[in-house]
C-alpha positions in Angstrom: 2.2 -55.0 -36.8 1.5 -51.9 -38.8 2.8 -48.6 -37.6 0.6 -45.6 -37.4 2.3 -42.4 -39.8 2.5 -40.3 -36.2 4.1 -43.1 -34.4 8.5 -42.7 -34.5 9.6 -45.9 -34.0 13.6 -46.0 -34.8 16.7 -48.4 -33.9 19.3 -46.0 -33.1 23.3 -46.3 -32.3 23.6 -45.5 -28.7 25.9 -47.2 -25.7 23.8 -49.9 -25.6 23.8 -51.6 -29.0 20.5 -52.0 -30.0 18.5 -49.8 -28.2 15.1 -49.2 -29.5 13.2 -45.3 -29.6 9.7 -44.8 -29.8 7.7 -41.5 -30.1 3.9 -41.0 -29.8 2.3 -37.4 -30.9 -1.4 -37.7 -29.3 -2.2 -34.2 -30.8 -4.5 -34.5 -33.8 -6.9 -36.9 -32.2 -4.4 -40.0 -32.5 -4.5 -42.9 -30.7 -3.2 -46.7 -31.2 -4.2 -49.6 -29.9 -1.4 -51.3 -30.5 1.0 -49.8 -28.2 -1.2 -47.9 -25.6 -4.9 -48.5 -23.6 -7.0 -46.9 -21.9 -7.0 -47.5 -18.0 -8.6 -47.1 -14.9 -12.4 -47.1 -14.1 -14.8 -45.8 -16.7 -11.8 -44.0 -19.0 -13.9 -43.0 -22.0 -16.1 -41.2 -19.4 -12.7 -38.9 -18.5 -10.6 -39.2 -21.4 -11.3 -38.1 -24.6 -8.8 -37.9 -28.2 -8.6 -34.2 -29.4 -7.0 -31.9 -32.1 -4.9 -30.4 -29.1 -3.8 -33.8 -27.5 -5.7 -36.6 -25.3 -7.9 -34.8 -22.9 -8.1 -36.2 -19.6 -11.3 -33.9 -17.4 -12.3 -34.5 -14.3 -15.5 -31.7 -13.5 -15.8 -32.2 -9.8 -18.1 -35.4 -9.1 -17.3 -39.2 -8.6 -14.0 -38.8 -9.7 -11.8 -42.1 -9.7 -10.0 -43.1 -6.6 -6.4 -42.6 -6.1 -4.7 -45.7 -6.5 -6.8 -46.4 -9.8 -7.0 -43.2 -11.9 -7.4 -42.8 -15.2 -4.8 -43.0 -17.7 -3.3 -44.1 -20.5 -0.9 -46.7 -20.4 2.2 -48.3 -22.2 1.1 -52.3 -23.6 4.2 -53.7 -22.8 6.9 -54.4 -20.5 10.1 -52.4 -20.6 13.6 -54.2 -19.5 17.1 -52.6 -18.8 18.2 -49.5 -19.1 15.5 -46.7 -20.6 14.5 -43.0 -20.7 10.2 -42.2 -20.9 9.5 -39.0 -20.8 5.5 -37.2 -21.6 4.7 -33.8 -22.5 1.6 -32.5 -20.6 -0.8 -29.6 -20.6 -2.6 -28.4 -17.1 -5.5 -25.9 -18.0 -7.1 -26.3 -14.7 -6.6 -27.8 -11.4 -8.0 -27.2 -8.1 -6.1 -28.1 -4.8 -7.8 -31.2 -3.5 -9.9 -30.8 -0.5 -9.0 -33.5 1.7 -6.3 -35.5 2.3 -2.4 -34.6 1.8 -2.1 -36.1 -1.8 -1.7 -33.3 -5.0 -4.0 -33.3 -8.0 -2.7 -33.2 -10.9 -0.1 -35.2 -14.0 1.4 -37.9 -13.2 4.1 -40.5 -14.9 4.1 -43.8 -13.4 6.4 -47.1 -13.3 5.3 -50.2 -11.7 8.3 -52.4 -11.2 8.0 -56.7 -11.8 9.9 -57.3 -8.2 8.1 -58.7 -5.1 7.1 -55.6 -3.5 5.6 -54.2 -6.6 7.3 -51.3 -6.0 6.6 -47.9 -8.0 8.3 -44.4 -8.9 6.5 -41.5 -9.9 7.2 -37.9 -11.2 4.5 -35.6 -11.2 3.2 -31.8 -11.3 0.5 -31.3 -8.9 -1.6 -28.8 -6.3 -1.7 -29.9 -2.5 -4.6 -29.2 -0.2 -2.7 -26.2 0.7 -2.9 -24.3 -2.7 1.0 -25.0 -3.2 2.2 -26.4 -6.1 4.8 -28.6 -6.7 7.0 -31.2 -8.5 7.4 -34.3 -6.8 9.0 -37.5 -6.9 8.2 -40.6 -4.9 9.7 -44.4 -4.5 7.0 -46.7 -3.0 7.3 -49.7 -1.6 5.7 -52.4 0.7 6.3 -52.9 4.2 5.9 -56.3 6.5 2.2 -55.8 6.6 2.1 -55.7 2.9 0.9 -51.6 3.3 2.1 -49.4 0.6 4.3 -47.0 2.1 6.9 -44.2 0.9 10.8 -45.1 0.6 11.9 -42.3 -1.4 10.2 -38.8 -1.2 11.3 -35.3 -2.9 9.2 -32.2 -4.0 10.4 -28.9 -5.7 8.0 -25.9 -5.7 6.5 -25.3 -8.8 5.1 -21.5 -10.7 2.8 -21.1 -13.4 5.5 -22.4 -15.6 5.3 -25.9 -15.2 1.5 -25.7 -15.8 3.1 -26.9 -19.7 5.7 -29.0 -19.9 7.4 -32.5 -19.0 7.8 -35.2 -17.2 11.0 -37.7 -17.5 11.8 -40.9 -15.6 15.3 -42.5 -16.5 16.8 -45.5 -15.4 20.5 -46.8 -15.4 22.0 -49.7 -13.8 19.4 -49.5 -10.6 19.7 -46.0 -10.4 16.2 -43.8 -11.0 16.3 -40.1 -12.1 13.5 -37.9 -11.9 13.6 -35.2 -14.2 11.1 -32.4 -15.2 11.4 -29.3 -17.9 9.2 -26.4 -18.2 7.0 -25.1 -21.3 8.7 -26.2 -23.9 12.3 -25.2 -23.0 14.7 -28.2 -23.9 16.8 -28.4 -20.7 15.6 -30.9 -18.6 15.9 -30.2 -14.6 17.2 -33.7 -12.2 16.1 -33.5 -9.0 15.9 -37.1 -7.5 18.4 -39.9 -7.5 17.2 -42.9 -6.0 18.2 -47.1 -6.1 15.1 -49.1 -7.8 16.9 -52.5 -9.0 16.8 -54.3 -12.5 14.1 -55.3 -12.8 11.5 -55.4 -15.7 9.1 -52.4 -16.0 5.8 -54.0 -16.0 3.6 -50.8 -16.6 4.4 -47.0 -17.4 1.5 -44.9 -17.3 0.5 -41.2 -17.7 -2.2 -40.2 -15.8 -4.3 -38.1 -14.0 -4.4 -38.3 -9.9 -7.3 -36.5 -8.2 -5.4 -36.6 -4.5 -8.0 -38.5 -2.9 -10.5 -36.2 -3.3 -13.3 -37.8 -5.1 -14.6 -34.2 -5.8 -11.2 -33.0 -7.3 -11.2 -30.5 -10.4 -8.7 -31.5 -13.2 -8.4 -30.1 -17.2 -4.8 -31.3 -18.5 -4.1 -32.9 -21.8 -1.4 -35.4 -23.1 0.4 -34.3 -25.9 3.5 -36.8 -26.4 4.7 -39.9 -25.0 8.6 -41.2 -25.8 10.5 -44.3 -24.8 13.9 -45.2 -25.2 15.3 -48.4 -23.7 17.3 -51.6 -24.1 14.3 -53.5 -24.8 10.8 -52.4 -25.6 8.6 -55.3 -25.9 7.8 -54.3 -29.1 7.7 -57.8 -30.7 5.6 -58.8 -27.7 8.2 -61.0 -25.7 6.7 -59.4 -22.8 3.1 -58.3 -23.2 2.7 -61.1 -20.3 4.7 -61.7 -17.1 6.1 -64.9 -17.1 4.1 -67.3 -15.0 4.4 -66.9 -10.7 4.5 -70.2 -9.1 1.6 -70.7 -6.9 2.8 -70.4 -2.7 0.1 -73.2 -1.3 -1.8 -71.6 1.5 -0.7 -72.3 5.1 -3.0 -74.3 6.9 -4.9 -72.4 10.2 -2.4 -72.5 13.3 0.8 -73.1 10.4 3.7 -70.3 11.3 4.4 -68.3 8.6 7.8 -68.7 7.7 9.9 -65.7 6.7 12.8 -65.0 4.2 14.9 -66.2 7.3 13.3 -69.6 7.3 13.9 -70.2 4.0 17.9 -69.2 4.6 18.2 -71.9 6.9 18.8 -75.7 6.3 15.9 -77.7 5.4 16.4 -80.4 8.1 18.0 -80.0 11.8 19.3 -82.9 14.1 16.3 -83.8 16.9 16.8 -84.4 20.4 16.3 -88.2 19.2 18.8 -87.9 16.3 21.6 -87.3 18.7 20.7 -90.1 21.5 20.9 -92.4 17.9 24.8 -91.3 17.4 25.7 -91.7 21.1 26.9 -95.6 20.1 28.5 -94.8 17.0 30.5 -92.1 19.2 31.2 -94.7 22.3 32.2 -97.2 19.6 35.0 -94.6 17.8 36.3 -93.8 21.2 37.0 -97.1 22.3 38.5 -97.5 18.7 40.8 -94.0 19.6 42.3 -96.1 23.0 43.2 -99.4 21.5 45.3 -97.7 18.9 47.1 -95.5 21.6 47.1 -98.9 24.0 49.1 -100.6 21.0 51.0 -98.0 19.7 52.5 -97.4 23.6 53.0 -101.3 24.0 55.1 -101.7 20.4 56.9 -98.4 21.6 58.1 -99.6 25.1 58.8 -103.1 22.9 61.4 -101.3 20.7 62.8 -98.9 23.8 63.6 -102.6 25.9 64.9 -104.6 22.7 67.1 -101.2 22.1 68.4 -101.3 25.5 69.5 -105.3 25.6 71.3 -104.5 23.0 73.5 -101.8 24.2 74.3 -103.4 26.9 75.9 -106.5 24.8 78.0 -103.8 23.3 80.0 -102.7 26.5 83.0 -104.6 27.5 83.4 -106.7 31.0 84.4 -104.9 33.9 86.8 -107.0 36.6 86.6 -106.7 40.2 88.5 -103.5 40.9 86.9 -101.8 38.8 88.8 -101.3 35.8 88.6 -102.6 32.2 90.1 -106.2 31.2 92.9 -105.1 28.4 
């Protein structure tokens, strides 16, 4: 696979042998195909390579929902331990009008586990006019809603209009991180427990807070990944394949992680009335052994006694000993 000149791909010496870097620069109008896409609805009607870095606009009309922004997005799968950070630009951005979501740069991790679960850091405006840097753990619940597990937000100046975003994981430990303009020092703010599992998608993005009106001018400028394993040899540009769960039929209870914790058969009411002669059977086996054992017992204590008294010597009439 050839390597674009502004792409930094090393093999460095770190605690985990083998650790692979990568660094992006998406100033200059630079873009690869093999490591990053465009996502979301429409993205070459938002998104945009410049001299100044990958412009992501939204002016103000049918801008893309939510929970399917546009952005661009890491091919592959990430596993283990790993650091991603992006550097970002704000030039404009308008507090949303509805809702309680913030508009504004996002980095995002979808997790390969069964709840899909996802951590973002991001640098946004609320409805409210406040700005802020915020971190969020989402999960789902029973219902299968997505729903917030882990929540933090910092207040945020003019400052962090420029600067970055970081994500790190270690063991199943999260850290959100975030560093303004271009100072070096990075800033944790969140700790929070995500699990092993594989990274299925990192994305940088830009969320319009549910308003589908929402005003936002930032650009992308760099993108870096560290980790145990990047994918970069493809091992995991596909999940491996999910088993298909058949459908329960109409009127079927669904059965729980509980269910499946149990034993996969239980004794019927008719199972136990089939045992109740093998059980009758052992306990007249039980008495006969206790019947024979006492009988041989009382055997031996009568045989023992004849003899002792074979042992003893006469006694006469008055009552004392023959000598």
């Amino acid at each position: 696979m050839r390597i674009p000149a502004c792409l930094l791909f090393l093999y460095i010496a770190g605690p985990t042998p083998g650790s692979e870097k990568l660094s992006f620069d998406f100033r200059g109008a630079r873009f690869t195909s093999d490591y990053f896409r465009y996502d979301g609805p429409t993205p070459d009607k938002y998104m945009k390579p410049e001299a100044e870095g990958l412009r992501l606009r939204y002016t103000g009309a049918d801008v893309p929902a939510t929970k399917n922004p546009s952005c661009v997005s890491w091919r592959y799968h990430v596993r283990g331990n790993f650091v991603v950070t992006t550097r970002y630009e704000i030039l404009k951005c308008e507090s949303p009008t509805k809702g309680t979501f913030y508009t504004g740069a996002e980095l995002y991790l979808l997790l390969d586990n069964v709840n899909a679960d996802a951590v973002t850091v991001a640098r946004g405006v609320y409805p409210n006019g406040s700005a802020a840097i915020v971190f969020k753990l989402l999960t789902k619940d029973a219902k299968g809603k997505r729903v917030t597990k882990d929540f933090k937000r910092l207040n945020a100046s003019d400052k962090s209009l420029r600067g970055r975003l970081r994500l790190a994981r270690n063991g199943p430990i999260v850290t959100g991180s975030f560093a303004e303009g271009d100072t070096s020092e990075f800033t944790e703010f969140q700790h929070s427990e995500i699990g092993n599992a594989d990274i299925r998608l990192v994305r940088i993005a830009g969320t319009a807070g549910g308003d589908r009106q929402a005003v936002l001018d930032m650009r992308i400028l760099e993108f870096q990944l560290e980790g145990e394993a990047l994918a970069l040899d493809g091992q995991f540009v596909t999940p491996p394949p999910k088993k298909e769960i058949p459908k329960a039929k109409a009127g079927t209870p669904h059965r729980s992680s509980e269910d499946f914790a149990r034993p996969a058969t239980e004794p019927t009411p008719g199972n136990k009335h089939n045992l109740l002669p093998l059980a009758v059977g052992f306990s007249a086996f039980v008495i006969a052994v206790l019947v024979a054992a006492g009988i041989v017992l009382l055997s031996r204590r009568r045989k023992a006694a004849i003899g002792v008294a074979h042992k003893l010597p006469e006694q006469n009439g008055a009552g004392t000993a023959d000598m």
